[in-house]
N, CA and C atoms as a LAMMPS dump frame, in Angstrom:
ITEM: TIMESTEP
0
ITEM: NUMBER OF ATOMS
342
ITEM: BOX BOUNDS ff ff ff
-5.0000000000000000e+02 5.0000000000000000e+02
-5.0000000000000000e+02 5.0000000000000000e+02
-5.0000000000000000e+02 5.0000000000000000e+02
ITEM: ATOMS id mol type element x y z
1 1 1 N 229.305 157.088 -367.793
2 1 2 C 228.138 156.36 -368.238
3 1 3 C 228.318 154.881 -367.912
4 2 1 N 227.096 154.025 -367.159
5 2 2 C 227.812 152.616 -366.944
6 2 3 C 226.922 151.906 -367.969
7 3 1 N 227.758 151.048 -367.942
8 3 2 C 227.354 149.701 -369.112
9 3 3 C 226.603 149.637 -369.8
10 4 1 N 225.454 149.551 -368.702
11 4 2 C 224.172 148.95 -369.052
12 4 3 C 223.16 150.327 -370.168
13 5 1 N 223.586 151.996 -369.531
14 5 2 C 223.503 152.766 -370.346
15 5 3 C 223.575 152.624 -371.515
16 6 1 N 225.198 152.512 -372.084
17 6 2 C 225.624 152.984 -372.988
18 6 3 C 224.912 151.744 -374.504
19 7 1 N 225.184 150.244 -373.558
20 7 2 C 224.515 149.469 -374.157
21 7 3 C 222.8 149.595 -374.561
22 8 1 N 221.681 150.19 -373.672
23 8 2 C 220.524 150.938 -373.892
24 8 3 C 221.338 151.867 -375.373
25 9 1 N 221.547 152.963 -375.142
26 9 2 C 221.745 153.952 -376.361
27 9 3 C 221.918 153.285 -377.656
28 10 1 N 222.944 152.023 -377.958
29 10 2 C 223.454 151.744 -378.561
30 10 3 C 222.417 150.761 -379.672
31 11 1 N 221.514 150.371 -378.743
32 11 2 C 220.732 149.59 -378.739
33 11 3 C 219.272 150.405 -379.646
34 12 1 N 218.986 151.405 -379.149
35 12 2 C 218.301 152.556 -379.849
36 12 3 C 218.372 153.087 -380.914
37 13 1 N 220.045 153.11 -380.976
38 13 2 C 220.353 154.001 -382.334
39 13 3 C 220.257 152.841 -383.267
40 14 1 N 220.596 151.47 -383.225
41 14 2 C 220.525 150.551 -384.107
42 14 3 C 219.374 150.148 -384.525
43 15 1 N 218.658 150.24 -383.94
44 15 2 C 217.231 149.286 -383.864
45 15 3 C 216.471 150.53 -384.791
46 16 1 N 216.957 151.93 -384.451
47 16 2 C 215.487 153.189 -384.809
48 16 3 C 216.764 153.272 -386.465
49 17 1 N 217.529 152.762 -386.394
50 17 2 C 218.541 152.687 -388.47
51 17 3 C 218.149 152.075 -388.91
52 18 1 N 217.655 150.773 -387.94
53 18 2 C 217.043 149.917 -389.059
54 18 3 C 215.264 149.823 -389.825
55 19 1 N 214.683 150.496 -388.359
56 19 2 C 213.812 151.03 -388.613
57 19 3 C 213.108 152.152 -389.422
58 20 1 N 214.496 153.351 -389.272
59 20 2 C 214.434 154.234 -390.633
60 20 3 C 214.657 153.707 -392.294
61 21 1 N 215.74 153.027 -391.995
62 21 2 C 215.588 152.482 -393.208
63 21 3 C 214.762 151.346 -394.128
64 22 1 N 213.782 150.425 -393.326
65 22 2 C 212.822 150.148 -393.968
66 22 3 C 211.621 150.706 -394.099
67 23 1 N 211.511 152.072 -393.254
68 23 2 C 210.265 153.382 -393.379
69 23 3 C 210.526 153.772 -394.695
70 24 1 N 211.866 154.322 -394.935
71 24 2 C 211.984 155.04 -395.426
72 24 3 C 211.855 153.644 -397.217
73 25 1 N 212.039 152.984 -397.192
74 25 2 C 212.183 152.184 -398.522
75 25 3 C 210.457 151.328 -398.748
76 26 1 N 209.769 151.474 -397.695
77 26 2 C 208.525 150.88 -397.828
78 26 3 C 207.426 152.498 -397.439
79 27 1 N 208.054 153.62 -396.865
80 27 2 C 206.659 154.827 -397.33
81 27 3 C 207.488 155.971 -397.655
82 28 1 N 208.601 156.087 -397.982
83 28 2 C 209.502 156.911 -398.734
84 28 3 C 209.69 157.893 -397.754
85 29 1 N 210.999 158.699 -398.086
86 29 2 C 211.736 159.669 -397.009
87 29 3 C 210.95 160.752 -396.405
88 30 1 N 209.87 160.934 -397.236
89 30 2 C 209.14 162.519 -396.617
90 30 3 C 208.198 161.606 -395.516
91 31 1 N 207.604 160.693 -395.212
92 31 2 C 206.845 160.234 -394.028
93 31 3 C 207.779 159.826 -393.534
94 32 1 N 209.155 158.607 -393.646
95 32 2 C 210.013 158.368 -392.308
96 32 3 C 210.922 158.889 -392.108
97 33 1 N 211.221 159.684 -391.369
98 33 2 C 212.218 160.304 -390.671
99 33 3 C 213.224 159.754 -389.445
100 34 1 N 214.102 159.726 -389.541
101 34 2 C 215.24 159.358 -388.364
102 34 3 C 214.573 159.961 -386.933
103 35 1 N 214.637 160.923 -386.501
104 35 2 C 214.28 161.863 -384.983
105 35 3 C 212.905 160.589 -384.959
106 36 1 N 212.086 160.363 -386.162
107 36 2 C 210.591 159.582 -385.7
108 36 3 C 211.219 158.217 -385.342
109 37 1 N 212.084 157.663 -385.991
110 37 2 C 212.522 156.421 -385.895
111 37 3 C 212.765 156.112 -384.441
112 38 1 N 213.448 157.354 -384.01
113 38 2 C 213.841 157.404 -382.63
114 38 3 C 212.772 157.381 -381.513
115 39 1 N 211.89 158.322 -381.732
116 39 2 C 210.522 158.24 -380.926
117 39 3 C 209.726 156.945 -380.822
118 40 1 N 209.44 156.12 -381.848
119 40 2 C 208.657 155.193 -382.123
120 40 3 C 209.648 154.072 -380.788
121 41 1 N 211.385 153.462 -380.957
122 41 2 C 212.101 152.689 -380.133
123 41 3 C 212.344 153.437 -378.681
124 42 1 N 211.789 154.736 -378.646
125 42 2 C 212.378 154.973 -377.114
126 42 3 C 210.571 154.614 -376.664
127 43 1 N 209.464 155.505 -377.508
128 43 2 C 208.373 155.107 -376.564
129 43 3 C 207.661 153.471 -376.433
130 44 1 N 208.732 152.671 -377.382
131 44 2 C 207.736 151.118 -377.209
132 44 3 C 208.748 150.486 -376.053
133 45 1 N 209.777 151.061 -376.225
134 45 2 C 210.613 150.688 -374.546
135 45 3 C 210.134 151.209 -373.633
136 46 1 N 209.388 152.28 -373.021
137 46 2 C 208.896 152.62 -372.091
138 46 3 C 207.644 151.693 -371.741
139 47 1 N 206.726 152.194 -373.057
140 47 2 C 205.165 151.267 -373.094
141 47 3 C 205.087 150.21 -372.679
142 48 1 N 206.617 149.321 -373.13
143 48 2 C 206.743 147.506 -373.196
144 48 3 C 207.475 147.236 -371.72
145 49 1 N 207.814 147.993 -371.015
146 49 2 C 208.353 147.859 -370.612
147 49 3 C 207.398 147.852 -369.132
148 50 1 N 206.212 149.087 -369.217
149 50 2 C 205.291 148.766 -368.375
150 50 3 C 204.203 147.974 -368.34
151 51 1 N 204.069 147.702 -369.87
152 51 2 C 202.598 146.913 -370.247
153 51 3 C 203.501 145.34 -369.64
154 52 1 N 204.649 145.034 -369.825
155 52 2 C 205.571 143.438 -369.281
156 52 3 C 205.357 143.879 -367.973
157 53 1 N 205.535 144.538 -367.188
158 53 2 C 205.598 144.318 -365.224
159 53 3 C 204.104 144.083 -365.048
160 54 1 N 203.034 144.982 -365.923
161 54 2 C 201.273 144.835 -366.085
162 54 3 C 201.146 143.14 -365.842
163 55 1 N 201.267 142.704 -367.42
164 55 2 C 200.713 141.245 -367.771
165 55 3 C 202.251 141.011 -368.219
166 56 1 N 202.956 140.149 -367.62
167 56 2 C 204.337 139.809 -367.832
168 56 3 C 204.043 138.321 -368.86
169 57 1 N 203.161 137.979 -368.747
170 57 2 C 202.917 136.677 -370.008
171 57 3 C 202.225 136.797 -371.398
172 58 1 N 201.503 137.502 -371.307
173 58 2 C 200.562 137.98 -372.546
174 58 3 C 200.808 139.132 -372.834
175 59 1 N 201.419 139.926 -372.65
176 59 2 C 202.172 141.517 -372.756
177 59 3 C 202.704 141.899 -374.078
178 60 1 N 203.34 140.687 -374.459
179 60 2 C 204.299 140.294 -375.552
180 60 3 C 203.332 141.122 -376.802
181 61 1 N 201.91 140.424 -376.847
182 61 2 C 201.01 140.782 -377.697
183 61 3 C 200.754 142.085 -378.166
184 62 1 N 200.305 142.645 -376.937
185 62 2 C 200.079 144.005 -376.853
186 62 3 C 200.999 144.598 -376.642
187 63 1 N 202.217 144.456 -376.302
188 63 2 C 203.597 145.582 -376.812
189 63 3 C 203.729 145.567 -378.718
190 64 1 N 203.73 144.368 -379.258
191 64 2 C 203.46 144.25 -380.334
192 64 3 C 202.485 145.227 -381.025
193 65 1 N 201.428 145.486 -380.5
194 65 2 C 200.511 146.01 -381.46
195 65 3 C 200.632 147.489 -381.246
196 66 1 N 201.084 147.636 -379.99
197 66 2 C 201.811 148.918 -379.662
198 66 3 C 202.695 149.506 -380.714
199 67 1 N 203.771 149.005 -380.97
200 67 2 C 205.092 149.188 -381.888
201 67 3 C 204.604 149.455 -383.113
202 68 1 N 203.383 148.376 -383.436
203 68 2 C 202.713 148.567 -384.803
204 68 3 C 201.951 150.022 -385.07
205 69 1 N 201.049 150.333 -384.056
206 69 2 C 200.625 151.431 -383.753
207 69 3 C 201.568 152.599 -383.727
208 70 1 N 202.759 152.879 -383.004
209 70 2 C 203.639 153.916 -383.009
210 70 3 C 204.085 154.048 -384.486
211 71 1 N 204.397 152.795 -385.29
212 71 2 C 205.029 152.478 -386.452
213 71 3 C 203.759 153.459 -387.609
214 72 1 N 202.744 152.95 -387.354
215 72 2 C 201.948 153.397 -388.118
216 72 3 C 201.51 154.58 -387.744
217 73 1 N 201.398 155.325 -386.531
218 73 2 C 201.217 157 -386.523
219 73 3 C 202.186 158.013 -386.711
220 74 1 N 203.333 157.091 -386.644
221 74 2 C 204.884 158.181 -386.744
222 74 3 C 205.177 158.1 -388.342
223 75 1 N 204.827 157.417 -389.209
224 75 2 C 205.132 156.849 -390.493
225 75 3 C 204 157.394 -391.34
226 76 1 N 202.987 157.571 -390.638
227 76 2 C 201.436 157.958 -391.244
228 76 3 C 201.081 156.673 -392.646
229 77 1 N 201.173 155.561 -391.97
230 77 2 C 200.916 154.518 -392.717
231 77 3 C 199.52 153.555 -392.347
232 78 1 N 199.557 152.78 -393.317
233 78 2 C 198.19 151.767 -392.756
234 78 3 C 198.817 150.374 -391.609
235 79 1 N 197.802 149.897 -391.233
236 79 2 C 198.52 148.718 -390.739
237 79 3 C 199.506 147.687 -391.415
238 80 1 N 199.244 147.586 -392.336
239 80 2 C 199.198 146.575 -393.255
240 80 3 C 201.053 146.736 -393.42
241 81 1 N 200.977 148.238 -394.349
242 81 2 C 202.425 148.779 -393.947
243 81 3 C 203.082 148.783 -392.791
244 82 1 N 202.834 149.255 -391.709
245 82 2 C 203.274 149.151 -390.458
246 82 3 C 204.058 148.029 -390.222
247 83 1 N 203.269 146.929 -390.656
248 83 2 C 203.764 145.625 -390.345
249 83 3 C 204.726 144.825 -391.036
250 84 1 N 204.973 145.506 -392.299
251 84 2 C 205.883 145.29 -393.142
252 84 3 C 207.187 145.536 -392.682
253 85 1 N 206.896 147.644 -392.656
254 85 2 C 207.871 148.002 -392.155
255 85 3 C 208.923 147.51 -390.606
256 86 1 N 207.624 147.007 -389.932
257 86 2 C 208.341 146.295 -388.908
258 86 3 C 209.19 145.096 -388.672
259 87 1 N 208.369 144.651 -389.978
260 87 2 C 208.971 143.082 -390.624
261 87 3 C 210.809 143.143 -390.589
262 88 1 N 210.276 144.093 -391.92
263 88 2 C 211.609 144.499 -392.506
264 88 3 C 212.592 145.015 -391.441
265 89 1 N 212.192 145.899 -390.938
266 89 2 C 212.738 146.185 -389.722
267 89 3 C 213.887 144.936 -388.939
268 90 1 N 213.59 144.218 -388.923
269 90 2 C 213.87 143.017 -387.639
270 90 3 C 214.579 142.474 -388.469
271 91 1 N 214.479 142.151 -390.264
272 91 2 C 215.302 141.522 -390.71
273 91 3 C 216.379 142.258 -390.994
274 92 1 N 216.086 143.686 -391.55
275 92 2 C 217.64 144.653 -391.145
276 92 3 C 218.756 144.231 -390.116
277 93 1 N 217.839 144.608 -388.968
278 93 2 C 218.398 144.317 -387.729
279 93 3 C 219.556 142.787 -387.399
280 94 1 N 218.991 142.021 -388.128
281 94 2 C 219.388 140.837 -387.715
282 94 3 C 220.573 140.582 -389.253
283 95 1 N 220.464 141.182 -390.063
284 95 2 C 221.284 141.051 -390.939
285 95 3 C 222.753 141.679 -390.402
286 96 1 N 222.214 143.18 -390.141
287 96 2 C 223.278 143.934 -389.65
288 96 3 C 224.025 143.517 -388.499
289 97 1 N 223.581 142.471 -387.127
290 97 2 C 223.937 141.863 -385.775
291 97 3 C 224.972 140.827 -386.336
292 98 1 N 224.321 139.985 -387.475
293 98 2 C 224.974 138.926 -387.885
294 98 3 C 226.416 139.55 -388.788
295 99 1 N 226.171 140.376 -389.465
296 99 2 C 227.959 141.426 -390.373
297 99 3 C 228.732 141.692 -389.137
298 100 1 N 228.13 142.602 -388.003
299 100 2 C 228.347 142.877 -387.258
300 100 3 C 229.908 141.603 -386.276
301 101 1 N 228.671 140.883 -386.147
302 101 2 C 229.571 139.306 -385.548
303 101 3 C 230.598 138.927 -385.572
304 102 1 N 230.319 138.903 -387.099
305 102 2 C 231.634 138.503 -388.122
306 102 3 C 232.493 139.159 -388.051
307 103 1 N 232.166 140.125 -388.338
308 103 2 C 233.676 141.503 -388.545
309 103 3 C 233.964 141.323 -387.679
310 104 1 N 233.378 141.797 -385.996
311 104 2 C 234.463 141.744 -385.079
312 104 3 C 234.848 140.406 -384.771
313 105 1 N 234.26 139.421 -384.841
314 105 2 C 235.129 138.163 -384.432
315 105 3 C 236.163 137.598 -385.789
316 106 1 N 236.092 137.739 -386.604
317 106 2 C 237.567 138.009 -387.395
318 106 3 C 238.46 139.029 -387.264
319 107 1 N 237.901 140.056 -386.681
320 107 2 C 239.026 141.204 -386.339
321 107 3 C 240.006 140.456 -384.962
322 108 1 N 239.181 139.934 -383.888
323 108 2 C 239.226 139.606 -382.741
324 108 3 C 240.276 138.607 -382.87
325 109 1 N 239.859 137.469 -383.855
326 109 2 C 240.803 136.634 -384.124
327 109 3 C 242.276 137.146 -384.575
328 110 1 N 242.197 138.226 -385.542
329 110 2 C 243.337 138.704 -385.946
330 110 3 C 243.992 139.146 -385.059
331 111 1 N 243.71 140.129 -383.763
332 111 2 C 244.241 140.304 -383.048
333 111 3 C 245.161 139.674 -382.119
334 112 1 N 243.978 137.978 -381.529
335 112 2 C 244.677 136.989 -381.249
336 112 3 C 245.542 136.071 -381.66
337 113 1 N 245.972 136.731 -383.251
338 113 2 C 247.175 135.95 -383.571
339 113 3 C 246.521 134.365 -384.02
340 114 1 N 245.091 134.161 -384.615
341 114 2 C 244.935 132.996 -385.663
342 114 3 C 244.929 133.375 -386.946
């Protein structure tokens, strides 16, 4: 598997955990499901990925409302939720990148003998 793969996968599974887990805490476990979590980050990477080569400047928008849309038909939620959950979403995400950081760059350090 090269790099850039494994980094994609890795990238998926994190993003659709963090995404399950604010589905699941803002429309409860029987509407979000993990396998959906997964569907919603593999098809807004495809979507975003063609709607950016489409309109590579204004794209941004409408991949957005995309995500919101997947968020809200895979979740069976309103917009309103959707957008929460997506909220939340990103701040998961960025909580978990930032623990993430830390740990290994204090591990890293330990290794290097500071």
């Amino acid at each position: 598997m090269h790099y850039d793969d494994c980094r994609l996968l890795v990238e998926v599974i994190v993003i659709s955990l963090a995404l399950w887990a604010s589905g699941r805490a803002l429309v409860g476990k029987e509407k979000a499901k993990f396998a959906e979590a997964i569907w919603i980050r593999v098809l807004s990477l495809i979507v975003g990925a063609l709607v950016q080569n489409i309109m590579p400047f204004a794209g941004w928008l409408l991949v957005l409302i995309i995500w919101l849309a997947l968020v809200r038909h895979f979740f069976d939620t309103g917009w309103v939720r959707a957008f929460l959950i997506a909220f939340l979403a990103i701040i998961i995400f960025v909580v978990v990148a930032v623990a993430l950081g830390l740990l290994f760059g204090v591990v890293l350090l330990g290794f290097l003998g500071f």
